[in-house]
Each structure stands twice: as C-alpha cells, then as structure tokens.
C-alpha positions in Angstrom: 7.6 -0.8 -31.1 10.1 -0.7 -33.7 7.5 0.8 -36.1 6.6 3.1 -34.6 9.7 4.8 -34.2 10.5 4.1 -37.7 7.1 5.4 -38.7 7.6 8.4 -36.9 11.5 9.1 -38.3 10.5 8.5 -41.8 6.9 10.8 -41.5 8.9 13.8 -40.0 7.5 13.5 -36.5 10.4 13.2 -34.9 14.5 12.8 -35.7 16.2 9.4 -34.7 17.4 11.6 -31.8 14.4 11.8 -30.1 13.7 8.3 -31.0 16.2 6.5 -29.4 15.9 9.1 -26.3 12.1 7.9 -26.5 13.6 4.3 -26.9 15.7 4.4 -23.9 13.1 5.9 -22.0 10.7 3.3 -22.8 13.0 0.3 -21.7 13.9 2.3 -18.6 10.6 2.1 -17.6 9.8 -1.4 -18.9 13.3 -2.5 -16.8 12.0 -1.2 -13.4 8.7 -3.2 -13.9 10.2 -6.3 -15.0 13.3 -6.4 -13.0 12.2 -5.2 -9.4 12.2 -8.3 -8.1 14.6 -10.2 -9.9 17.6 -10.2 -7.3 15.5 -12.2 -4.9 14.7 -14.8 -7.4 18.0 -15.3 -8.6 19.9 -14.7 -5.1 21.9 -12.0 -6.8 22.2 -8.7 -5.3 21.2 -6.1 -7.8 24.8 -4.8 -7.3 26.3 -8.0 -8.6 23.7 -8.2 -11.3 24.8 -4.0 -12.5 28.4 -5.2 -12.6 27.8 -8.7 -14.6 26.1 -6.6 -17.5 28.3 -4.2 -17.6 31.6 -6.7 -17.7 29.6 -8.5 -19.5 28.7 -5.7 -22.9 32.1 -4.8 -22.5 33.1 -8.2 -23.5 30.6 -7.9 -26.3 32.1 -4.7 -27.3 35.4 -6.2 -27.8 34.4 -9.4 -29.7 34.8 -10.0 -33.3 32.8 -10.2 -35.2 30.3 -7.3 -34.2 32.7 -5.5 -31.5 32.6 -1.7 -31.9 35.2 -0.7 -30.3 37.6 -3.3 -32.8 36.1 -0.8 -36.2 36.8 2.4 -33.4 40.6 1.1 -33.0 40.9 0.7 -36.6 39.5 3.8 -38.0 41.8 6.0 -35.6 45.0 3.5 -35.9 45.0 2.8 -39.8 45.5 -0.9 -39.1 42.8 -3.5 -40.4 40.2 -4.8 -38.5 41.8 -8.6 -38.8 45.3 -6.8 -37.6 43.3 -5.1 -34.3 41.4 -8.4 -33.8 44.5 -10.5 -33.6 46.1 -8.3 -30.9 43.5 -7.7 -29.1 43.4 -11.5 -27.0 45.5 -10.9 -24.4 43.2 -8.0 -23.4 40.3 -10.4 -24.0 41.3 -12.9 -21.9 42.2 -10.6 -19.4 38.7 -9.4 -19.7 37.3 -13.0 -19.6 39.3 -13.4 -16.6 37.5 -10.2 -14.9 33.7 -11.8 -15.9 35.0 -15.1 -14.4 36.1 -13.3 -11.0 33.1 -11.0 -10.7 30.7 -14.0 -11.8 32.2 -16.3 -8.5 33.4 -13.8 -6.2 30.9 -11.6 -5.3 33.1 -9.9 -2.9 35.3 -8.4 -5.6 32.1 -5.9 -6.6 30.4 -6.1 -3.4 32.8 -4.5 -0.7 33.3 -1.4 -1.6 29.6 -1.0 -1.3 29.6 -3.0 1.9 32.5 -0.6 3.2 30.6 2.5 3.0 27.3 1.5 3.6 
C-alpha cells in the first residue's frame, strides 16, 4: 500500500495531502472490518478500548525517544530536547498513572457514558 501512494506522490497524481486523506480513509474502513467484533472477544467494551488507545498514543507522544510533542516543546521553548525530556517525568508518570487507572477501572471511562445513556 505504501507504493502506491508513494508511486502516485512522486508521478504527480496526487499531493501527500490527498495521500494520507486516502490513507486514513483506507484504515478507517479496514478498522470497521477488522475490529467489529473485537469487544466481545476481548470482554472490553469498545468505549474502554477508544480510551486505552487514546491514553495510550498519548503516552507515546510524550516518550523519548520518538515523542513529538518533546521536539514541539523545544522548538517553541528554546530549551534542548535532553532539557525538555528530563522535566517532563513527573508528567509521565502522572500519565502512566492515568493508563494504569483506565486499564483496571473500567468505571473511571465508563460512567459518564453509563450516566447518560
């Protein structure tokens, strides 16, 4: 698949725009195939399942050494990345703390949908 988009940037058919629209598109629809009935497998509710990915990228978008959002804060702060990286823990365990909660306490992302129906 990757190819094909990169045949299709580099040949002028379309920008990297459209490619990654094209790409998003395309795991969209692979995601609802593959991961209809993946709650009742696992026993999670698909709820649970939204909120453990989510939690869980963020983690990854904090993380040396491929976390985004560390190049992000030191771009618009000046510092250097091993400066950001170094005071950025107590906000990463804080975090870890969060995927912990969510991961074995379903009820702390389950009852406000539970509350209003």
């Amino acid at each position: 698949m990757a190819d094909q988009f990169m045949g299709g940037i580099y040949s002028g058919i379309f920008t990297p725009t459209e490619a990654a629209m094209v790409g998003v598109l395309y795991s969209a629809i692979v995601g609802v195939f593959l991961y209809r009935d993946l709650d009742w497998k696992i026993g999670l509710d698909p709820i649970q399942l939204g909120a453990r990915v989510v939690i869980n990228f963020a983690v990854g978008m904090v993380t040396p050494p491929v976390g985004y959002s560390i190049f992000v804060a030191s771009s618009i702060s000046g510092l250097k990345v091993e400066t950001v990286a170094r005071h950025i823990w107590p906000f990463m365990l804080v975090l870890l703390a969060v995927v912990a909660l969510v991961a074995y306490v379903p009820a702390v992302t389950l009852w406000l949908p539970e509350t209003f129906g």
